[in-house]
Residue, then its C-alpha position, 0 to 999 in steps of 0.5 A: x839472202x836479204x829482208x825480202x824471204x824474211x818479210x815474206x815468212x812474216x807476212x803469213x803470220x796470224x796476226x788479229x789472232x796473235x795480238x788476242x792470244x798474247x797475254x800479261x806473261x808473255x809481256x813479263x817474259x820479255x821483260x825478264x830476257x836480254x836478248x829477245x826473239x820475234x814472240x817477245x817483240x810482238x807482246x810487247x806491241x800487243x794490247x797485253x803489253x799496254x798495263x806494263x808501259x811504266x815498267x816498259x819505261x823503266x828498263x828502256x831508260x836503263x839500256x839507253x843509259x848503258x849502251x849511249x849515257x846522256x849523249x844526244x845528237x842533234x841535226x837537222x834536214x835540208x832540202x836540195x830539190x822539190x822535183x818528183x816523178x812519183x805519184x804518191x797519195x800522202x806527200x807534198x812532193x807528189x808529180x800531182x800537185x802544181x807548184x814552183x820546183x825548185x832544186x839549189x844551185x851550188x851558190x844557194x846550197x853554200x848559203x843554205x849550208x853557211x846558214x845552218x852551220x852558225x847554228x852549231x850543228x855538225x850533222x846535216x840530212x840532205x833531202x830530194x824528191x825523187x828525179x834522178x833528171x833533176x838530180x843526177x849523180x853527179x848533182x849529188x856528188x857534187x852536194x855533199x862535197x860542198x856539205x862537207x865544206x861545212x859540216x863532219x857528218x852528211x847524211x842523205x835521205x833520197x831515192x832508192x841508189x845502186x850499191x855502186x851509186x851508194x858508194x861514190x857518195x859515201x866517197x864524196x864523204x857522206x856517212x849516213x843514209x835515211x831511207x823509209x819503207x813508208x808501208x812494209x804492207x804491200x797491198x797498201x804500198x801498191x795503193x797509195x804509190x800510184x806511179x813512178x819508180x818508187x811502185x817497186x816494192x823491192x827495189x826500196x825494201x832492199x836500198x838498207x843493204x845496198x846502203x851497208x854494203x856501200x860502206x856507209x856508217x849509219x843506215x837509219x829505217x823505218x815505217x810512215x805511221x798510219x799508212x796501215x796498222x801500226x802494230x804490225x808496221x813497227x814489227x816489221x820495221x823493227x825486225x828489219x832493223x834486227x836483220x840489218x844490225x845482225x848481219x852488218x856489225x860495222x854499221x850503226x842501224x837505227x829507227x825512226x817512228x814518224x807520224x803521218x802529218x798533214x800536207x798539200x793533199x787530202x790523203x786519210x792515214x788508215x790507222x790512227x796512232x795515238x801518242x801511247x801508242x807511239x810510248x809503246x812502240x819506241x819502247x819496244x824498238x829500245x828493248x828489242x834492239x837496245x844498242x840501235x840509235x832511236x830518231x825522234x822528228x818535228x813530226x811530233x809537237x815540243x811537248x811530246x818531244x820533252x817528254x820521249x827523250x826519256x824514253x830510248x831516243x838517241x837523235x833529235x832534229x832541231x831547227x827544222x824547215x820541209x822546204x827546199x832552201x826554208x833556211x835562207x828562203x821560202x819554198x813549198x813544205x812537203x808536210x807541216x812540222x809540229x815542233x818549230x824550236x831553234x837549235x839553241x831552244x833545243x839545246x837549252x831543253x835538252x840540258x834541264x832534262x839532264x842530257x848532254x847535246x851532242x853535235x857530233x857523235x864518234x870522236x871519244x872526247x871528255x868534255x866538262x858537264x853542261x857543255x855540248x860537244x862542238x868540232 
């Protein structure tokens, strides 16, 4: 059994039809439940639910408190290499754009990694196009052995692996993997995925739970915002999280709900996700999936951010450059941030909101208020 038949059987459903039938009931249904099943899902991404966001907040708050008190992990992306054989309407990296290609020697990543590590941070995103000839297993291997010269927590976020391939890295001791579905639509993932191995819609939807199934601590999922409609996107991709945290209880699962964001091409997101829209969709993923870690990028601008923190998320980037080797150098971003605050600007926010910035998340210590906690 896998996501795959369960995608299929949502796939059918009606859904113009349902987001017109469900109503303010059904909202207040989902809002009275502890533990809530697809129907209380879809009305609270329903326009229904819209007049009940306040109320949608406040319940989230309270569940975040419960399941992760005022912890925030902070960590932040690095690239390693540019190269890409895909053809892919919406990134940078795309094998249609002509630019320098860059791919870090182990001296660079070391200084890369020297870098950030001064910053404080403990949990570093290594991040690749996808060329298994630019990067092969063992470049990776050898990646996240110099990573962890430098940091407790790697987490990977590349192409799609075997389980056998997962689990050499989760050997060489990474523990997390983020991995985007971009669109769970498959006629508009069939679209904008113009050549390359990353057409195989299977092959990516499935990469999750080979990911589990390799040991790894951390599987981190979601949609590219805008690429389709987005209430049925954040549906699936939350029902996706549901059926991976059920099935692997020793693995963290969590959601992220990036927003599309400009990049070298010219590519229109089909669907245009307003900043309430985006409240209602992290809203819903925290009351529907209440012990799930919740992502928030650079994606979105400092304001917004200072603003969601309170509202279900458990994970921030901080200090974050797109770019192959961007802490040390210069290099071709594959899609523009909005939120270019340092580390300690982060920090420093996160304290006066009345959180606690975490660098490293699973070793129970008691640390004084007002202090992050640092290994």
């Amino acid at each position: 059994m896998s996501f795959g038949p369960i995608l299929e059987r949502l796939e059918h459903y009606p859904y113009e039809e349902l987001w017109k039938e469900l109503g303010p009931q059904d909202v207040r249904r989902a809002l009275s439940r502890d533990r809530l099943e697809e129907r209380d899902l879809l009305a609270l991404l329903s326009p229904a639910a819209e007049p009940f966001l306040e109320v949608m907040a406040q319940k989230a708050q309270r569940l975040t408190r419960t399941h992760f008190g005022y912890a925030m992990q902070l960590f932040t992306p690095m690239y390693v290499s540019d190269f890409c054989i895909n053809k892919c309407t919406y990134c940078s990296f795309s094998a249609d754009f002509e630019f320098p290609r860059k791919r870090l020697s182990m001296d660079q990543l070391r200084k890369e990694a020297e870098t950030i590590a001064a910053t404080g941070l403990k949990h570093v995103l290594m991040l690749t196009g996808e060329s298994r000839q630019a990067t092969p297993m063992d470049y990776l291997v050898d990646c996240v052995h110099v990573l962890r010269e430098f940091f407790p927590s790697v987490s990977i976020e590349i192409f799609p692996l075997r389980t056998e391939e997962y689990r050499q890295l989760v050997e060489a001791g990474a523990d997390g993997l983020t991995l985007y579905q971009e669109v769970y639509h498959r006629e508009t993932y069939s679209q904008i995925h113009v050549k390359g191995p990353k057409r195989v819609y299977r092959n990516r939807l499935e990469a999750p739970e080979r990911a589990c199934q390799a040991g790894f601590r951390n599987v981190n999922i979601g949609a590219l915002l805008g690429m389709y409609e987005w209430r049925r996107e954040a549906f699936h991709a939350c029902m996706h999280a549901r059926y991976l945290q059920d099935k692997y209880r020793d693995c963290e699962i969590s959601l992220s709900a990036p927003r599309f964001r400009p990049y070298l091409g010219e590519y229109d997101p089909q669907s245009l996700v307003s900043d309430r829209n985006l409240v209602q969709i992290l809203l819903a993923y925290r009351l529907f999936m209440p012990r799930a870690g919740i992502t928030l990028s650079t994606r979105e601008n400092g304001e917004l951010r200072d603003h969601l923190v309170h509202l279900g998320i458990t994970k921030m980037s901080a200090g974050v450059s797109t770019e192959v080797g961007g802490h040390t150098g210069e290099g071709t971003p594959q899609f523009e941030i909005s939120d270019d605050r340092s580390v300690e600007d982060i920090r420093l926010m996160l304290y006066k909101a009345g959180f606690q910035p975490v660098f490293k998340d699973w070793d129970c210590l008691a640390e004084p208020a007002g202090q992050a906690i640092r290994l």
